[in-house]
C-alpha positions in Angstrom: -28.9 45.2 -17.6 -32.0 45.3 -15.6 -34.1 48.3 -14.9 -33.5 49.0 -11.1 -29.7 48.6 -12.1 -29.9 51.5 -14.8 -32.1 53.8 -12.5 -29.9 53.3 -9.5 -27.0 54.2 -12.2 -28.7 56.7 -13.7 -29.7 58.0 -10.1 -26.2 58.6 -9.1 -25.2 60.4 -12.4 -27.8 63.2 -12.4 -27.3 63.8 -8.5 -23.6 63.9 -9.0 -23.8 65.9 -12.4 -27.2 66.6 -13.0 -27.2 64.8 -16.6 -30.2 62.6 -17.4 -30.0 59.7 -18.7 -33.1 58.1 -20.0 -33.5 54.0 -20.2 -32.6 54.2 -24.0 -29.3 55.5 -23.2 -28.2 52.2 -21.6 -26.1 51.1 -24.7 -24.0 54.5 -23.6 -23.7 53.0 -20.4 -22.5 49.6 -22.1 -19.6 51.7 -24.2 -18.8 54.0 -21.9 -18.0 52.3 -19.0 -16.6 49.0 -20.3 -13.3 50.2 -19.4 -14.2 50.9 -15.5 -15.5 47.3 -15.4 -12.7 45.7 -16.6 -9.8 47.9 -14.6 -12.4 47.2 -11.7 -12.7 43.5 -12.1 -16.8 43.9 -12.0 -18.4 41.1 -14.1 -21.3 43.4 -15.2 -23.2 47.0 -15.1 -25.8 45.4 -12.6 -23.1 44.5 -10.3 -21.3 47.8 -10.7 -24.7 49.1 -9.8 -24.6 47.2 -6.7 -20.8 48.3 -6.2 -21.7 51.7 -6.0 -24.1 51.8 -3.2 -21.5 51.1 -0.9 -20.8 54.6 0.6 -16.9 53.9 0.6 -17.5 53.9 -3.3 -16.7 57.3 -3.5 -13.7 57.0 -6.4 -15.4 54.2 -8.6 -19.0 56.8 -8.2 -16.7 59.7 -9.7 -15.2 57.9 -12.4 -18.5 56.6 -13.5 -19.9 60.3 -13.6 -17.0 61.4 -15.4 -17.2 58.5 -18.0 -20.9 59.1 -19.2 -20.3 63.2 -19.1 -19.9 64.3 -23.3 -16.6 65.7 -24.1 -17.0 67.6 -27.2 -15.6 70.7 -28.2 -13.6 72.7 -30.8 -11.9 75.8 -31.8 -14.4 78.4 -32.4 -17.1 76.0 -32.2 -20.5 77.7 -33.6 -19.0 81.2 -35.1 -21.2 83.1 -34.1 -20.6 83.5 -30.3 -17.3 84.5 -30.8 -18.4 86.6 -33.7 -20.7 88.6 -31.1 -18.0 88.5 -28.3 -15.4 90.1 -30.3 -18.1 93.2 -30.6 -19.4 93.2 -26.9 -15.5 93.4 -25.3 -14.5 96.5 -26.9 -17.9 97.9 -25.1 -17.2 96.2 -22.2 -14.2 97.4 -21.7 -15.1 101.3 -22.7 -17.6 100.8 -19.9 -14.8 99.7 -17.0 -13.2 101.7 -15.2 -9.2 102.3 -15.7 -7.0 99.0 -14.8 -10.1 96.5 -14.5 -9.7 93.0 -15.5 -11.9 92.1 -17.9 -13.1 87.8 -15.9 -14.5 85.0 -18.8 -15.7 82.1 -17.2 -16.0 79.1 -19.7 -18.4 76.7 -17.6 -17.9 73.0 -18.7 -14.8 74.2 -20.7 -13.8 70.1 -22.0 -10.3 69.9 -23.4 -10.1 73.8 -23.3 -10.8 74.9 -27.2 -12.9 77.5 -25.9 -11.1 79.5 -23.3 -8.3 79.0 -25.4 -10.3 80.2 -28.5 -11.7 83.5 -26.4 -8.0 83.7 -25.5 -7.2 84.3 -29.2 -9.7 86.7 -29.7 -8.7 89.0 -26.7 -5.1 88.8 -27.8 -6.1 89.9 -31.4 -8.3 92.5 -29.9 -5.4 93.7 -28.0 -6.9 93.3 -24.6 -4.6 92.6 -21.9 -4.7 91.1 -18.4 -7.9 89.6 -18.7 -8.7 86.4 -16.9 -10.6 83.5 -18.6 -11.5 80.9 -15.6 -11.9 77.5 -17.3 -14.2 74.6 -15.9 -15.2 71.2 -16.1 -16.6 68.4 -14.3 -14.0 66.2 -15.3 -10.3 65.9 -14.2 -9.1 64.1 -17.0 -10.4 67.0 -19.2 -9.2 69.7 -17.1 -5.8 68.4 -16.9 -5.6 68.2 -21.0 -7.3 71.9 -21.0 -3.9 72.9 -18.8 -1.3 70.9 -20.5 -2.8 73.4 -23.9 -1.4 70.3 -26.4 -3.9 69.3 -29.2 -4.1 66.7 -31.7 -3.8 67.1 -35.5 -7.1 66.4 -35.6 -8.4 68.9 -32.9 -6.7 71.7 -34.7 -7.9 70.4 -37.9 -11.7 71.2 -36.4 -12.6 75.3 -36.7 -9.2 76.9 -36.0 -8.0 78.9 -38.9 -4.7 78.2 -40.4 -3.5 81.7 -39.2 -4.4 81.3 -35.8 -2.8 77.8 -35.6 0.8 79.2 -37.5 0.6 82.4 -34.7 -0.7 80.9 -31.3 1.0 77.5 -31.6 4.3 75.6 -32.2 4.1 72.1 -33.2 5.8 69.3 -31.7 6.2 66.1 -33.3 2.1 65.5 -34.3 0.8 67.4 -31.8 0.3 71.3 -31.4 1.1 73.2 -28.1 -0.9 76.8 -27.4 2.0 79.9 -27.0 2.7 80.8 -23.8 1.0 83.3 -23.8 -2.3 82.3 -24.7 -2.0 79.9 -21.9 -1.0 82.4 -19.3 -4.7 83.9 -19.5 -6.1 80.8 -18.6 -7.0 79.5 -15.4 -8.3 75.5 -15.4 -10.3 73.9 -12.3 -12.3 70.8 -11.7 -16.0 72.4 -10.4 -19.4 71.0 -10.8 -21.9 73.4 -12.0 -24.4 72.1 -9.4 -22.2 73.8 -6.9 -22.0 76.7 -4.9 -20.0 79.3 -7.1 -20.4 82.3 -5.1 -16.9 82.7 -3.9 -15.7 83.2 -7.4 -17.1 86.3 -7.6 -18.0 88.4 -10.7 -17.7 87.8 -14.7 -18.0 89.7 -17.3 -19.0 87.2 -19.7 -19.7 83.3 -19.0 -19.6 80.6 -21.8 -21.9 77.6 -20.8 -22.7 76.4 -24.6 -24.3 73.0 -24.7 -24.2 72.1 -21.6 -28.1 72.3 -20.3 -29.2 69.7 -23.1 -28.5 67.0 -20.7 -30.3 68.2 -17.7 -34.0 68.1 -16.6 -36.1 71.7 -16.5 -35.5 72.2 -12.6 -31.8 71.3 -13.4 -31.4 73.8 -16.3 -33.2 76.5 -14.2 -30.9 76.3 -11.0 -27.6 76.2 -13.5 -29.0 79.2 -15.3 -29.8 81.4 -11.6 -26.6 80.6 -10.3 -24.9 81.8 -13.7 -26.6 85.2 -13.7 -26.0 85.5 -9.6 -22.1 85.7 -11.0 -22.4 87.4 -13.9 -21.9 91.9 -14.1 -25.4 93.6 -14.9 -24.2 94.4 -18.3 -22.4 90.9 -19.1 -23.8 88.5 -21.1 -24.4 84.2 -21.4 -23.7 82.6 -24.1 -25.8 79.2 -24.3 -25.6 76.8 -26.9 -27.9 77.3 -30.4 -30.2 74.7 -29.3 -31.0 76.4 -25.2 -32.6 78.7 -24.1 -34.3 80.3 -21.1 -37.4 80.3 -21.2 -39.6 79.1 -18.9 -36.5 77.9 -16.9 -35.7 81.8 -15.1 -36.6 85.2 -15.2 -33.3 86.7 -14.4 -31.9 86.1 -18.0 -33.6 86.7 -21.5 -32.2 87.1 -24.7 -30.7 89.4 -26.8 -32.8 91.0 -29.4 -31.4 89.5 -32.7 -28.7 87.5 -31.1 -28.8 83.6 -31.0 -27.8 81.8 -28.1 -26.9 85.1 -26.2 -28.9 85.7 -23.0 -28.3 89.7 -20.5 -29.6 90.1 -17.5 -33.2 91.3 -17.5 -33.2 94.7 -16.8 -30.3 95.1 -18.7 -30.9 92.8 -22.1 -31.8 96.1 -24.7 -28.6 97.8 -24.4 -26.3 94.6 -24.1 -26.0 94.0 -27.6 
């Protein structure tokens, strides 16, 4: 592949997703979108470069985002979020007011292990009616998150045998979440780049691993637009490897917390 093929390529995919992908990444490209080429009849990535500067490219542009966006998740993925959230909700919710509806957002959500993972730990908490607002980039992913059926092997990966027996029933090799559980979740295709104020509020918002694949300017826009949504005394959860600093000074971390982030006027006490 040549290089003004891979940067016009590359161009597309950060403006459409903000991910960044650098010239050694073009074997990804290779792997990743072998399939589009060869449903699409396109002899080669340069010419699928070409391809998508048509403007009336708008389906094959999508598809390409979606194919070189990373799908990885599990149940309960990194303990220790989950360990923290199952303190902070019973504070949270001594802190709302009678009848409030306690609103998770899980940004970039995948196959839906973690909304259905916080959905768990709310029912074993015994919190009722809360929402958990589930989102990802990509339809495929989205539409597996609703459908809440998992492999073997995606139950196999951080879900405790207890949880799977109680929140699950298995049919034939696969593993549907209870009714329940599913209930509580709401699944949407968004792009984080976008304009979320019409969601309004959360409580807490999940957006774990995510900001590893965007450039500085990138990760500081996500992170403002996260804490615009997010109640004064919520909380982010980023992934073990993010952080804030240096990208905004609306968020900063938890004292003795990893990977959880408060709003700044508000961080001592949100522990």
């Amino acid at each position: 592949m040549n290089a003004e093929g891979f940067a016009s390529i590359a161009a597309l995919v950060k403006t459409r997703s903000g991910i960044v992908l650098t010239p050694d990444k073009e074997y990804m490209l290779e792997t990743r979108l072998a399939q589009i080429l060869k449903q699409e009849g396109i002899p080669s990535l340069d010419a699928l470069a070409l391809r998508l500067r048509d403007p009336r490219a708008e389906v094959l542009a999508r598809n390409v985002t979606e194919a070189l966006t990373t799908n990885e998740s599990s149940f309960f993925r990194d303990s220790k979020p989950f360990d923290h959230l199952k303190r902070l909700l019973p504070k949270l919710m001594a802190s709302r007011p009678a009848g409030h509806r306690l609103r998770i957002w899980s940004a970039a959500c995948s196959t839906g292990q973690e909304a259905y993972s916080i959905a768990m730990i709310l029912v074993e908490l015994g919190i009722r009616g809360a929402e958990i607002y589930g989102t990802d980039l990509s339809r495929e992913v989205v539409d597996r998150a609703r459908e809440g059926v998992f492999t073997q092997f995606e139950v196999q990966r951080g879900l405790p045998v207890q949880m799977l027996v109680k929140h699950f029933r298995q049919e034939g090799g696969r593993w549907r979440i209870a009714p329940e559980l599913r209930s509580m979740a709401r699944f949407e295709e968004r792009n984080l780049l976008g304009d979320h104020r019409a969601l309004g509020k959360f409580d807490v918002i999940f957006c774990r691993n995510v900001l590893i694949y965007f450039d500085p300017p990138t990760k500081g826009r996500v992170l403002n637009a996260l804490s615009a949504q997010l109640a004064p005394d919520g909380v982010v959860y980023l992934g073990g490897a993010e952080t804030v600093l240096g990208l905004t000074d609306r968020l900063a971390a938890v004292p003795g917390e990893r990977g959880v982030y408060a709003p700044t006027v508000l961080r001592a006490g949100a522990a």
